[in-house]
BADOPA-395084 format. One line per field, with one value per residue: residue number from 1; residue in three letters; x, y, z of N, C-alpha, C in turn. Coordinates in nm, 2 decimals. Layout:
<recs>
seq <- [NUM,...]
type <- [ala,...]
n_px <- [X,...]
n_py <- [Y,...]
n_pz <- [Z,...]
ca_px <- [X,...]
ca_py <- [Y,...]
ca_pz <- [Z,...]
c_px <- [X,...]
c_py <- [Y,...]
c_pz <- [Z,...]
</recs>
This chain:
<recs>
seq <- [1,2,3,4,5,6,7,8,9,10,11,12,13,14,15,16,17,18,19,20,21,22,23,24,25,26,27,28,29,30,31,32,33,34,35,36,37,38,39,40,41,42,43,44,45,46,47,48,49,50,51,52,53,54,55,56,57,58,59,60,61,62,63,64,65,66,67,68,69,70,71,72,73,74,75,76,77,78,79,80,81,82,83,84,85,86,87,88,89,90,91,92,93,94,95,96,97,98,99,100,101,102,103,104,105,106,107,108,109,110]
type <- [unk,unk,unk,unk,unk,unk,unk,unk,unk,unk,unk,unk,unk,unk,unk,unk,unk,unk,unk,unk,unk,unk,unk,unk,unk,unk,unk,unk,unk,unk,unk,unk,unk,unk,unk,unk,unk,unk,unk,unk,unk,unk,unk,unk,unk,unk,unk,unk,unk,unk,unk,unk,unk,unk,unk,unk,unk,unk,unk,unk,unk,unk,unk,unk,unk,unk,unk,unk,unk,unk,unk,unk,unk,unk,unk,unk,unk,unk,unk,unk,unk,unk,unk,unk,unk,unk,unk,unk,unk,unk,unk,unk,unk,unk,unk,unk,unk,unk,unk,unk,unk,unk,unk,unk,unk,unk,unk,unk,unk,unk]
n_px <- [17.21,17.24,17.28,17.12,17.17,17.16,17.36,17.56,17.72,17.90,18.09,18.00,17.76,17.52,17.28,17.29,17.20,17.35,17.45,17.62,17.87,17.81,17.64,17.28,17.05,16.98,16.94,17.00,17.13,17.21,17.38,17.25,17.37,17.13,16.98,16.92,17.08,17.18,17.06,16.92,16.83,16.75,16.69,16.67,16.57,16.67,16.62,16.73,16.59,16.56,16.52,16.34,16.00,16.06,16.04,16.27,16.36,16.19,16.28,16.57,16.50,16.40,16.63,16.81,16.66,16.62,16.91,16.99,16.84,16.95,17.20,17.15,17.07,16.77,16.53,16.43,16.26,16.25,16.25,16.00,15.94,16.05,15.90,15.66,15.66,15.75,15.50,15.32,15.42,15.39,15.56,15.79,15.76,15.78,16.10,16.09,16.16,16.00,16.07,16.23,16.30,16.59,16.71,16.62,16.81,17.04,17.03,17.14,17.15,16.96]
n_py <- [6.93,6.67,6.31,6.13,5.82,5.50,5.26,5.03,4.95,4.75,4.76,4.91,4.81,4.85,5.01,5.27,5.61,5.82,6.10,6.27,6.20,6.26,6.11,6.06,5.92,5.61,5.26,5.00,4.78,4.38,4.08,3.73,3.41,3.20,2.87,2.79,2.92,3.28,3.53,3.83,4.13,4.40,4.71,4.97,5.25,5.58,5.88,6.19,6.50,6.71,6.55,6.46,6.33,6.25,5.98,5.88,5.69,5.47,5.42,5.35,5.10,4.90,4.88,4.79,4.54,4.37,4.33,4.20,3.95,3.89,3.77,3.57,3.55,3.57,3.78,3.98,4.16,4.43,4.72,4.94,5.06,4.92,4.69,4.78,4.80,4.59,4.44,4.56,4.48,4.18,4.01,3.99,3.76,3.53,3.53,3.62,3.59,3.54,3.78,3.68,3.65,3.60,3.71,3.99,4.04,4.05,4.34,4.67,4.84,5.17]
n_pz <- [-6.25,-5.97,-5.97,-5.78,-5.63,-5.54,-5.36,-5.19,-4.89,-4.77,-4.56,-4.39,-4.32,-4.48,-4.68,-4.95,-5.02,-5.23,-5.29,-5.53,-5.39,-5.10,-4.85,-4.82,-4.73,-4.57,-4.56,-4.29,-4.17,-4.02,-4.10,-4.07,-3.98,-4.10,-4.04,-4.32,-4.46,-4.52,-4.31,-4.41,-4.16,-4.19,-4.01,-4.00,-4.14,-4.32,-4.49,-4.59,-4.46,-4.62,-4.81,-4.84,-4.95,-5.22,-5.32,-5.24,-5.01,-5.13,-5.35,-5.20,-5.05,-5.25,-5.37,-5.19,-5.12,-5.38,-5.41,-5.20,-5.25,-5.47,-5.41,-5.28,-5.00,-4.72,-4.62,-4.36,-4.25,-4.01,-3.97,-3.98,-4.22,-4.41,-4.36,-4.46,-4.69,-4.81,-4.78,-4.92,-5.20,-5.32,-5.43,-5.30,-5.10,-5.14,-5.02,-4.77,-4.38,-4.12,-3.82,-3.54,-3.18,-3.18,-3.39,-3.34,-3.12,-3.20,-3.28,-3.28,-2.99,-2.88]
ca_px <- [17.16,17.31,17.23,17.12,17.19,17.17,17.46,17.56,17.82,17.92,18.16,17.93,17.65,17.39,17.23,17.31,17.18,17.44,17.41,17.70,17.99,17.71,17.51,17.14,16.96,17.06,16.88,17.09,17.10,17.29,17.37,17.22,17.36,17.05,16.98,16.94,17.19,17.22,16.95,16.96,16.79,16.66,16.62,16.65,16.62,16.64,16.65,16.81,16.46,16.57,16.52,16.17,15.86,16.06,16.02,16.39,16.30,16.18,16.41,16.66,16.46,16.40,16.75,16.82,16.59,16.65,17.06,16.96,16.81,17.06,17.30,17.10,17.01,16.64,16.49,16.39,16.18,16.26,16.23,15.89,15.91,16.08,15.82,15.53,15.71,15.72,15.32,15.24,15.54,15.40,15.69,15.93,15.72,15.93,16.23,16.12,16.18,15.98,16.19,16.25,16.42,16.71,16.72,16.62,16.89,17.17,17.05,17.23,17.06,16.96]
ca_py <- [6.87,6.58,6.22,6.04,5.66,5.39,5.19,4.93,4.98,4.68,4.80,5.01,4.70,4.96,5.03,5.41,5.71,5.87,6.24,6.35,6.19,6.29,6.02,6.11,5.82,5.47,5.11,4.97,4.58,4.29,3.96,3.67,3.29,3.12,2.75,2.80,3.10,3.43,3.65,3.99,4.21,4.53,4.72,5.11,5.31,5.68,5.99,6.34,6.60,6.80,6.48,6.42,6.35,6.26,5.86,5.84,5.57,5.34,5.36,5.30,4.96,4.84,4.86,4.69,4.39,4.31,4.32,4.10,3.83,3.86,3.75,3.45,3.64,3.64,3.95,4.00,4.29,4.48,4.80,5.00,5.10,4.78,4.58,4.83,4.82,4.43,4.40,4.60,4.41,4.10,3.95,3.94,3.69,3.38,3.58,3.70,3.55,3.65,3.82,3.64,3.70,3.58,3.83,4.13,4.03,4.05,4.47,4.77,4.92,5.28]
ca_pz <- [-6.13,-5.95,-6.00,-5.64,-5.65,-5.41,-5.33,-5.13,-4.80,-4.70,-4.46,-4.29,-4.33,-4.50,-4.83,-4.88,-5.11,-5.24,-5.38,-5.55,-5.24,-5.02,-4.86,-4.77,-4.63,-4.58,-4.49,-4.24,-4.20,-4.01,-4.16,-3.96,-4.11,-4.06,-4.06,-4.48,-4.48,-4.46,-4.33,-4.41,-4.11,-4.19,-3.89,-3.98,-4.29,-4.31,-4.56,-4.51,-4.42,-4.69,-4.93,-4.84,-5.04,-5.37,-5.30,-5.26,-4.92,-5.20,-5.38,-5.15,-5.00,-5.36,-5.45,-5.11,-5.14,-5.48,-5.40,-5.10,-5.29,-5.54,-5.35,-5.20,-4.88,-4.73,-4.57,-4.21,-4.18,-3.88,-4.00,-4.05,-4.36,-4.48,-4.33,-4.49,-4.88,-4.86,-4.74,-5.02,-5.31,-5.29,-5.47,-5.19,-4.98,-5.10,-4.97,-4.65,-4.27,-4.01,-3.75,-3.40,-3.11,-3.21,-3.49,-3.28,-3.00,-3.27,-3.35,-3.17,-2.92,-2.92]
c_px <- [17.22,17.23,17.21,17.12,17.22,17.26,17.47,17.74,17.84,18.00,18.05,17.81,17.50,17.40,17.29,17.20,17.29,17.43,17.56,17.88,17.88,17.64,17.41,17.07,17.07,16.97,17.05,17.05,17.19,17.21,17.35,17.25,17.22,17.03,16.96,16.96,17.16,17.04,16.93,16.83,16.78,16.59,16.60,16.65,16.55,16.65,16.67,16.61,16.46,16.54,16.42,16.09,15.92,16.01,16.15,16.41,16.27,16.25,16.51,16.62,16.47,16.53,16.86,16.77,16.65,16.85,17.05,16.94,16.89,17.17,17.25,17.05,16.85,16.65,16.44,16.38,16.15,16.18,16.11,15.85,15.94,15.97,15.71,15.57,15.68,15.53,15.29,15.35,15.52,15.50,15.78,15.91,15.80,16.06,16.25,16.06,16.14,16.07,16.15,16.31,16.54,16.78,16.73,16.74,17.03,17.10,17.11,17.11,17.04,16.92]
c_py <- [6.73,6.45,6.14,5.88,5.55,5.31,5.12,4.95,4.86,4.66,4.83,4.90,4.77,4.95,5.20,5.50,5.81,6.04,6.29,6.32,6.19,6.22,6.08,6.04,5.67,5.37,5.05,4.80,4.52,4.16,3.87,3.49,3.19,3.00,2.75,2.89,3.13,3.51,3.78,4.09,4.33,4.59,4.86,5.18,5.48,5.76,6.14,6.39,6.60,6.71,6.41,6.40,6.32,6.09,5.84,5.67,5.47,5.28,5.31,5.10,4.89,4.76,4.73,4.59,4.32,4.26,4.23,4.00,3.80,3.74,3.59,3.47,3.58,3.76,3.91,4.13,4.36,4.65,4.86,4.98,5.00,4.65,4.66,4.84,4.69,4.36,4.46,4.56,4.27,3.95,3.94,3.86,3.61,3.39,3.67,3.53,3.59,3.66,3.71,3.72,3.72,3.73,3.95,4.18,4.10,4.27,4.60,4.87,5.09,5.31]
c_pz <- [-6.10,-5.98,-5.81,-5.73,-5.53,-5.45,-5.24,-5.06,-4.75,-4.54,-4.36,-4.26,-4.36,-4.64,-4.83,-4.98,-5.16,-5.33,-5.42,-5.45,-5.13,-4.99,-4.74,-4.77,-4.67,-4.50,-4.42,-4.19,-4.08,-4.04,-4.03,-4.05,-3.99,-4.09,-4.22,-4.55,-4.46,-4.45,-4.33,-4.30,-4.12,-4.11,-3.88,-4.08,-4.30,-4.44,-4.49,-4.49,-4.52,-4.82,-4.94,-4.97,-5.18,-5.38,-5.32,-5.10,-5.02,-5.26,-5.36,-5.15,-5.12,-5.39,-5.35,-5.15,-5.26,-5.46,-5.31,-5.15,-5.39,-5.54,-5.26,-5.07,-4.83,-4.67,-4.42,-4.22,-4.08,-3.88,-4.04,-4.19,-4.47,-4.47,-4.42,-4.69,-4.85,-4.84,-4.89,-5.17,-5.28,-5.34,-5.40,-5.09,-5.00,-5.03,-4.80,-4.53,-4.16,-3.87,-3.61,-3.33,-3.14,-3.29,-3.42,-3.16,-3.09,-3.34,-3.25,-3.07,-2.90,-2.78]
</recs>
């Protein structure tokens, strides 16, 4: 059986999941330098269908956040599901930024 693993795309400016070569979800981000650096926005995070229901979404966000603040980052929670892991992890409040305009102006429009 294969090993899934979250990884980090910088290129692509996303978290990913990776199965085997194969990526099957991904938190998707842009960097924002805010007045006391970087703020990492968090505006979309998906999984394949087929990869439902195992809690691989958490794992993705997890592996995001923590890599975020690693790095000196905060968080800006755009994203549903990013906004609904951090309410309930109350250890990423010193690292999170609530979103503005600003922030929302800088995401791609769909």
């Amino acid at each position: 059986m294969s090993e899934i693993k979250p990884v980090l795309l910088p290129e692509r400016r996303r978290f990913a999941l990776d199965d085997d070569g194969k990526i099957i979800g991904a938190a998707h981000y842009r960097d924002f330098d805010g007045s006391d650096g970087v703020e990492r926005i968090f505006f979309h995070t998906t999984v394949d269908e087929e990869y439902g229901g195992q809690g691989l979404a958490g794992i993705l966000v997890k592996f995001a956040l923590e890599n975020t603040i690693a790095s000196g980052a905060k968080i800006v929670a755009v994203c549903p599901y990013v906004k609904s892991y951090v309410a309930k992890h109350n250890d990423y409040d010193q690292h999170l930024v609530a979103p503005t305009k600003t922030h929302l102006d800088l995401l791609p429009r769909s």
